[in-house]
C-alpha positions in Angstrom: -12.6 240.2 280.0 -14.8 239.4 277.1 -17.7 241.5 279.2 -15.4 244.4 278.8 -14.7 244.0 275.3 -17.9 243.9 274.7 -18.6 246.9 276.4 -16.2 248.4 274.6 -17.9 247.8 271.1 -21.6 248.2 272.2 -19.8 252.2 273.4 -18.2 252.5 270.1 -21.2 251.6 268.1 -23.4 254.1 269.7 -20.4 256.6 269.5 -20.6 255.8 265.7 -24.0 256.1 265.4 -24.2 259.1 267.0 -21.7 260.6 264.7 -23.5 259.4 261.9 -26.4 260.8 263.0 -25.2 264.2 263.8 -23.2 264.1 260.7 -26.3 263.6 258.7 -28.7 266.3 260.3 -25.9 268.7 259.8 -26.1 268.4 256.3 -29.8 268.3 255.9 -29.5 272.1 258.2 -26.9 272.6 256.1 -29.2 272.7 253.0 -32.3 273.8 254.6 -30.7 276.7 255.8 -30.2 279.9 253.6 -27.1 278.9 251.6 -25.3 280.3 248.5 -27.7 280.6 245.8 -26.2 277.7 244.3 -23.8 276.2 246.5 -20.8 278.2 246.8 -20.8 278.9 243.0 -22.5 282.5 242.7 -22.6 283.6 239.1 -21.3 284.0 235.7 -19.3 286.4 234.0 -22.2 288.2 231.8 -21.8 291.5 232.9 -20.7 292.9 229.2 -22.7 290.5 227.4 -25.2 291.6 224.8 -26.3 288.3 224.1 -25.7 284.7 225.2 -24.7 281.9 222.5 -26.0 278.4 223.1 -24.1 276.1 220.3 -25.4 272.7 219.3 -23.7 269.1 219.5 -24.6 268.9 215.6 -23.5 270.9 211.9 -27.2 271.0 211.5 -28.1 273.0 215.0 -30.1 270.4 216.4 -30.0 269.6 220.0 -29.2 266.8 221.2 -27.3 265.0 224.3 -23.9 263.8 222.7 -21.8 266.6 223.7 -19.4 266.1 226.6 -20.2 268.2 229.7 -16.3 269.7 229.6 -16.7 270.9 226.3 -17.9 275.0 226.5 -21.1 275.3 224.4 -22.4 278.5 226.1 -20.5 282.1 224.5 -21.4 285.4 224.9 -21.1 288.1 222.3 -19.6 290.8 224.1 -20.0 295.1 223.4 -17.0 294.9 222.4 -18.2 292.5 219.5 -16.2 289.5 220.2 -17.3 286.0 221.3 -16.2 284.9 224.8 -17.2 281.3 226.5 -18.9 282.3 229.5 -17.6 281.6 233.1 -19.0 279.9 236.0 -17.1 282.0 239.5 -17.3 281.0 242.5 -18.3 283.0 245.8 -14.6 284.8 245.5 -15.3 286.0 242.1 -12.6 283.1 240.8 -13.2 281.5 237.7 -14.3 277.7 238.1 -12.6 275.0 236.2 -15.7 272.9 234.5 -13.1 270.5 233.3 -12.4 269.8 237.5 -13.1 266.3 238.2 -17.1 266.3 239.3 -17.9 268.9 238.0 -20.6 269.1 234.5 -21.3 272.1 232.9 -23.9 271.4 229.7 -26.6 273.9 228.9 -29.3 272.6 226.5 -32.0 275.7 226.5 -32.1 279.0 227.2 -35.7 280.7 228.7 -36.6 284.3 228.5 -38.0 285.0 231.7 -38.9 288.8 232.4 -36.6 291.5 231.6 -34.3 290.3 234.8 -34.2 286.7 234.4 -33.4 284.1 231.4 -33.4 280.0 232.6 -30.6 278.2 231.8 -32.1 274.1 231.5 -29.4 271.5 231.1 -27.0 269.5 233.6 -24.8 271.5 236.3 -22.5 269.9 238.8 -20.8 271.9 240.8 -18.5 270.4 244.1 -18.3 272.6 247.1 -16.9 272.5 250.5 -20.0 270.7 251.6 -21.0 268.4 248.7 -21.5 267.9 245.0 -24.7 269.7 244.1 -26.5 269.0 241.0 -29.0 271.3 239.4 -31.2 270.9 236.4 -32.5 274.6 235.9 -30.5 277.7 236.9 -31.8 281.6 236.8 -29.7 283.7 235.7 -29.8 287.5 236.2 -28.9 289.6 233.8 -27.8 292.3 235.2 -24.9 291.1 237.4 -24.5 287.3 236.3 -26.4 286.2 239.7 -27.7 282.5 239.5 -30.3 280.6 241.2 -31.2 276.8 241.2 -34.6 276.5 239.8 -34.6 272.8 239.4 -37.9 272.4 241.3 -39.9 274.7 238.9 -40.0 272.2 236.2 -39.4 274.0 233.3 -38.9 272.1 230.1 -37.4 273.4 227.0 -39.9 275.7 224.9 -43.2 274.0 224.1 -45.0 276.8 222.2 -46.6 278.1 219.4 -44.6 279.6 216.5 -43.4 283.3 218.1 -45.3 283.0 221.2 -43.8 283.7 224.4 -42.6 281.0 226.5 -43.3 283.0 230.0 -46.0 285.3 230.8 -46.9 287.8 233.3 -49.7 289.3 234.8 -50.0 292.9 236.1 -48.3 292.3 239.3 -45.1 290.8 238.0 -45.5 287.1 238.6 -44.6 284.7 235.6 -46.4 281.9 234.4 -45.0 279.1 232.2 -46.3 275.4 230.8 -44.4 272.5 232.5 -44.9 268.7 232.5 -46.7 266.8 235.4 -47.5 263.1 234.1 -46.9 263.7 230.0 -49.7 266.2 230.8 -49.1 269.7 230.6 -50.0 272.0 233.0 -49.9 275.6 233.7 -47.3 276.9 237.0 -47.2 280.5 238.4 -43.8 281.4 239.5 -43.0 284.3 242.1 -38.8 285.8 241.3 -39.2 288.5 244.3 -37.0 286.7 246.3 -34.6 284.9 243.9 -33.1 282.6 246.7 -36.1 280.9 247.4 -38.1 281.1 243.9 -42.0 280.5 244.7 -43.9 278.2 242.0 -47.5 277.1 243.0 -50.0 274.9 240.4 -52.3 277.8 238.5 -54.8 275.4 236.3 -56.8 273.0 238.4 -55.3 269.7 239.5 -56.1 267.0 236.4 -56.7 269.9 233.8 -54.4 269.6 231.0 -53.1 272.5 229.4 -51.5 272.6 226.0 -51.1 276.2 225.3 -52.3 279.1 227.6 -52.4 283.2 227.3 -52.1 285.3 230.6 -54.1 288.5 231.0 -52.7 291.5 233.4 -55.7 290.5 236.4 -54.8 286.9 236.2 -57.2 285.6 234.5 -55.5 282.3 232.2 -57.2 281.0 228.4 -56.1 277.9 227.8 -56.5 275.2 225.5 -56.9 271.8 227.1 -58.1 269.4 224.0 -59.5 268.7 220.7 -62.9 267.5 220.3 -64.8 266.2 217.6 -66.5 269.7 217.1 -70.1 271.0 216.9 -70.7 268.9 213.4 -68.4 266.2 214.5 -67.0 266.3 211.1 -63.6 268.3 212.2 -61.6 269.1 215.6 -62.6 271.7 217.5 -60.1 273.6 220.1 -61.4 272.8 223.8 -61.2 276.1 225.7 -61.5 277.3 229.1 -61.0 280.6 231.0 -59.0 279.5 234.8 -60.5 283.5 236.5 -58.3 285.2 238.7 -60.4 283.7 241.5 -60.2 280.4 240.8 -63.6 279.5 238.8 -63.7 278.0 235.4 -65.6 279.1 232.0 -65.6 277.2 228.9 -65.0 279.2 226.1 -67.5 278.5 223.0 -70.2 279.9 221.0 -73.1 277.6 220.1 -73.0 276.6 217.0 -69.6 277.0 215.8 -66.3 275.2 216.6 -63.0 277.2 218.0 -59.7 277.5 216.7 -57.2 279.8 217.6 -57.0 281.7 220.3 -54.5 285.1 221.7 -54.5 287.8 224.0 -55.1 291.5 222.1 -53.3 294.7 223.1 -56.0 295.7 224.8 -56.1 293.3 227.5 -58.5 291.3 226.0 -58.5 287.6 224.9 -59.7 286.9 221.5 -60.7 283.4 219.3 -61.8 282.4 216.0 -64.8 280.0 215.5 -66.0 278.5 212.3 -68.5 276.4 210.7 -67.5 273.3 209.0 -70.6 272.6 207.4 -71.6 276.1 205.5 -68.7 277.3 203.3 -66.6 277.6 207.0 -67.4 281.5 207.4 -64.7 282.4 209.8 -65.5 284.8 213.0 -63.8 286.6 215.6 -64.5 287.0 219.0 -63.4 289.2 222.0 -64.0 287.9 225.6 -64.3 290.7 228.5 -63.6 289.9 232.0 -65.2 292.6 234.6 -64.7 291.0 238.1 -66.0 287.5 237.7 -68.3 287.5 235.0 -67.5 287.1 231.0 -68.9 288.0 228.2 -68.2 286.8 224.5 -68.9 289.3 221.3 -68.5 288.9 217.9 -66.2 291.6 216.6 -65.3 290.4 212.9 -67.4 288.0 210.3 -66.9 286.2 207.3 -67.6 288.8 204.7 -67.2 288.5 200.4 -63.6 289.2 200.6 -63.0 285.6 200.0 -58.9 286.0 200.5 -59.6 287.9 203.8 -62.2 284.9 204.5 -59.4 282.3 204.1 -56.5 283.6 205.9 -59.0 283.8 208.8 -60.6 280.7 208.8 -57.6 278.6 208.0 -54.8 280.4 210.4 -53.1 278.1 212.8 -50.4 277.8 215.4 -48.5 275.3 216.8 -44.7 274.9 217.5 -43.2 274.3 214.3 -46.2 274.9 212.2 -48.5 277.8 210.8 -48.6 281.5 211.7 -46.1 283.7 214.0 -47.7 286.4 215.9 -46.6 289.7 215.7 -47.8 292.5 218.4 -48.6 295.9 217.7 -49.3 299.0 219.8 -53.3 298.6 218.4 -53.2 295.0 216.2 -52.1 291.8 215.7 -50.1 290.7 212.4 -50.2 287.0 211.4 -47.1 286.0 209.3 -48.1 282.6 207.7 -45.4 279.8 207.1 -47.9 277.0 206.6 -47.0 275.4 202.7 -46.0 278.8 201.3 -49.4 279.7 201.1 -49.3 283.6 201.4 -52.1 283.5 204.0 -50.5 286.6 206.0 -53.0 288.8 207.9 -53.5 291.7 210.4 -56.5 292.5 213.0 -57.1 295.7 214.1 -58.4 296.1 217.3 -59.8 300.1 217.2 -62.1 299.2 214.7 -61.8 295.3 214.3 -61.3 295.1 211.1 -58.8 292.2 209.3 -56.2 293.3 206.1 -54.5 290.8 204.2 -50.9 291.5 202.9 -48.4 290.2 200.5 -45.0 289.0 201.3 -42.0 287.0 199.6 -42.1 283.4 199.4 -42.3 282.5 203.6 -41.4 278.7 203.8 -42.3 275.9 206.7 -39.7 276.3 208.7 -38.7 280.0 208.4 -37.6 281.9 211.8 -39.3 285.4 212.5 -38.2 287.8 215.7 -39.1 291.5 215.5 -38.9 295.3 216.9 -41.1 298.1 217.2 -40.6 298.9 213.8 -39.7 296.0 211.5 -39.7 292.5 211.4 -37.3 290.2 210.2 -37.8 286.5 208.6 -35.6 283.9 207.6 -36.6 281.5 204.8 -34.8 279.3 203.4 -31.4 281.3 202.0 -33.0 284.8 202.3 -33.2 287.2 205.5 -35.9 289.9 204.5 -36.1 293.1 206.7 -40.2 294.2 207.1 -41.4 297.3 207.7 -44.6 296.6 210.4 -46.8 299.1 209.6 -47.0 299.0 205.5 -45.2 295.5 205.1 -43.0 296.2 202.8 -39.9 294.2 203.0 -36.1 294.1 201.6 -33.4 292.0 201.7 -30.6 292.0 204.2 -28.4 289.0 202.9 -27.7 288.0 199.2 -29.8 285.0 197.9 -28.1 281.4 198.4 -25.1 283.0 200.4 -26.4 282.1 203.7 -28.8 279.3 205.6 -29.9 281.0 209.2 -29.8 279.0 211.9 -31.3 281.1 214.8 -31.5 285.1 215.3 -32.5 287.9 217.4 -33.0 291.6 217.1 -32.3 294.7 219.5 -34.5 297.2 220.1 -32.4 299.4 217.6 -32.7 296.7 214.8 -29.4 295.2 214.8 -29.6 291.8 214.0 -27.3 289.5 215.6 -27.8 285.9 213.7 -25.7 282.0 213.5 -25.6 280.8 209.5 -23.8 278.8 207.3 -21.6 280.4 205.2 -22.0 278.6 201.7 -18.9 280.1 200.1 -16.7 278.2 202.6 -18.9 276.1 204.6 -18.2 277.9 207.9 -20.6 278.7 210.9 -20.7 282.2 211.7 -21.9 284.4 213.9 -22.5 287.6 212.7 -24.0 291.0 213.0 -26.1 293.4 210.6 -26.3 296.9 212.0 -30.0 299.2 211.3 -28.1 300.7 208.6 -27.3 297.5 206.7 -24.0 297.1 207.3 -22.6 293.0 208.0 -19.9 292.3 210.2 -18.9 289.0 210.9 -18.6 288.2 215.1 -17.1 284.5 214.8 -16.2 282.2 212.1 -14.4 279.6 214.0 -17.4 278.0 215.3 -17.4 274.0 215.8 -20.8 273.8 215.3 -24.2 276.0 214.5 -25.2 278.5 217.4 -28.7 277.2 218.3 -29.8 280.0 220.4 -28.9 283.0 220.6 -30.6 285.0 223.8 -30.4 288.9 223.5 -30.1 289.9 227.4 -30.0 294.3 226.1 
């Protein structure tokens, strides 16, 4: 009798195990199999959104992690002009209930990809018929509302220079963004042609750090990747090096002179300043040309006896809340300083390579800048000046000490859409100012400041 019995258990262990077994493979097929893009949620209801709304946890805009996951904090300002939280659906078009038990909704960032694609970084659980699913980073497509999980690319929330973009392309189409492997940043190339199964590879070399990088049409990647002591060791210098298309490295200097900032032109072209610390600085610029796998470095602009033109140069900088915003033209580059109101604004000209200084308003640390083909628009402090890009001249869109801007964006018509605080009632709006000039007010009921606001037409 007790044989049997225990014949009876050893057969219903293995039967158990078995089931286990099985149960678990099916799931791992389950996911290694082409599934819904994510789980059986499928997209969100963008399709007449003109621009997404991300709203912070605090009165003050900043982001932070205190908000709970069931309170809404992405909107969408419709065509219509009103301001709608956005939906998660499900495979059936159905709305999703975030407030569901397991299930998080809580976006934190907001990407600009391509002209397809903005990446939505924050916390999303979503249960399905198979299991709970969480994702980190989801692509969203604009078009139809479409999401991806893009939790294994590893993008962070911008790291950047003032007005730079956070993901470039090359000629072909595939992105390129800075990520985070061991505190150390690195550069990742990232191929969207098949949105299910999103293809990211390392680009810079394993080990080479990467703080800031510019992307030119054949590939070929300028980045920065530390700060020396410099050529008289008396100030840093900007460590640079060219990753070519075909893998080889070239470190970008000229003898004699330390490096400091560096961009991509119009033209194609990369482009960096050196100076010299020890004889009255004398600013320079330089234009590197890539034919195939060789490089050569020219100097296309020097120090000369304007001593204003001298100093805007030599003293420009960039980094994420500090110094200049960049500004692209069809044939130049403007530099719109912020640094300690210093009025260091400048433009290079890349048909004849020569530099113009310009005068603008009082631009403080701090101020926000997004532009058009045709203008460009800061915030400082309580003012919102419109910019004509070609002769700088600028006026003013908002009265003075009516408004504090919290984030904006412009259209490729010049309307503004833009989050403030309202001093004559202390409100957060969101609001709207039209090419001709004309405010109109999009939401005033907000609980807190708008802290992106991502134009998607």
């Amino acid at each position: 009798m007790k044989n049997k019995f225990l014949l009876l258990c050893l057969t219903a262990l293995a039967v158990l195990a078995f089931s286990c077994s099985d149960d678990s493979d099916d799931v791992k097929k389950e996911e290694d199999d082409d599934q819904p893009p994510v789980g059986e949620t499928r997209g969100m209801n963008i399709q007449d959104a003109q621009s997404l709304v991300l709203l912070g946890p605090a009165p003050n805009g900043r982001i932070g992690d205190v908000r709970p996951a069931y309170t809404p904090n992405l909107y969408k300002i419709t065509e219509g002009g009103s301001m709608e939280v956005v939906k998660f659906l499900d495979a059936q078009g159905n709305v999703i209930d975030t407030k569901e038990a397991g299930t998080n909704v809580l976006v934190r960032w907001i990407t600009p990809m391509n002209d397809e694609y903005v990446a939505l970084t924050g916390d999303f659980v979503f249960p399905d018929s198979i299991s709970t699913k969480h994702y980190t980073t989801l692509l969203l497509r604009k078009t139809d509302g479409a999401i991806f999980d893009f939790t294994q690319g590893g993008l962070v929330p911008p790291w950047k220079r003032l007005g730079e973009a956070v993901v470039k392309a090359d000629g072909a189409g595939n992105l390129y963004y800075l990520t985070m492997d061991n505190a150390a940043g690195s550069v990742k190339k990232l191929d969207v042609s098949n949105p299910q199964q999103p293809a990211v590879s390392g680009y810079t070399s394993t080990g080479q750090e990467a703080r800031y990088f510019e992307m030119d049409a054949h590939g070929n990647c300028l980045y920065k990747y530390g700060e020396s002591g410099g050529v008289t060791q008396a100030n840093g210098t900007a460590d640079l090096r060219i990753r070519k298309a075909n893998g080889g490295i070239f470190e970008v200097k000229v003898d004699g002179r330390d490096n400091r900032e560096a961009w991509l032109g119009n033209n194609g072209s990369f482009y960096f300043i050196t100076y010299t610390w020890d004889n009255g600085y004398l600013p320079a610029i330089h234009r590197i040309t890539i034919t195939g796998s060789e490089i050569a470095i020219n100097t296309v602009w020097s120090a000369n006896d304007d001593l204003d033109v001298n100093d805007a140069v030599g003293s420009m900088m960039r980094t994420e809340s500090q110094g200049a915003y960049m500004i692209r033209k069809e044939n130049s580059v403007v530099f719109v300083d912020t640094y300690f109101n210093r009025n260091l604004h400048w433009e290079f000209f890349e048909e004849d390579n020569t530099v113009r200084k310009f005068e603008l308003p009082q631009v403080e640390e701090g101020a926000l800048l997004v532009y058009s083909e045709r203008y460009y628009y800061i915030a400082s402090g309580t003012n919102l000046y419109k910019v004509d890009l070609d002769t700088h001249a600028y006026e003013s869109l908002l009265p003075e000490n009516a408004y504090e801007v919290y984030t904006m964006n412009v259209s490729a018509d010049d309307v503004v859409q833009f989050s403030a605080m309202r001093f004559s009632d202390g409100k957060k709006i969101v609001a709207e100012i039209s090419a001709a000039g004309a405010l109109t007010v999009v939401s005033e009921e907000l609980e807190a400041a708008a802290i992106v606001l991502q134009r998607l037409n």
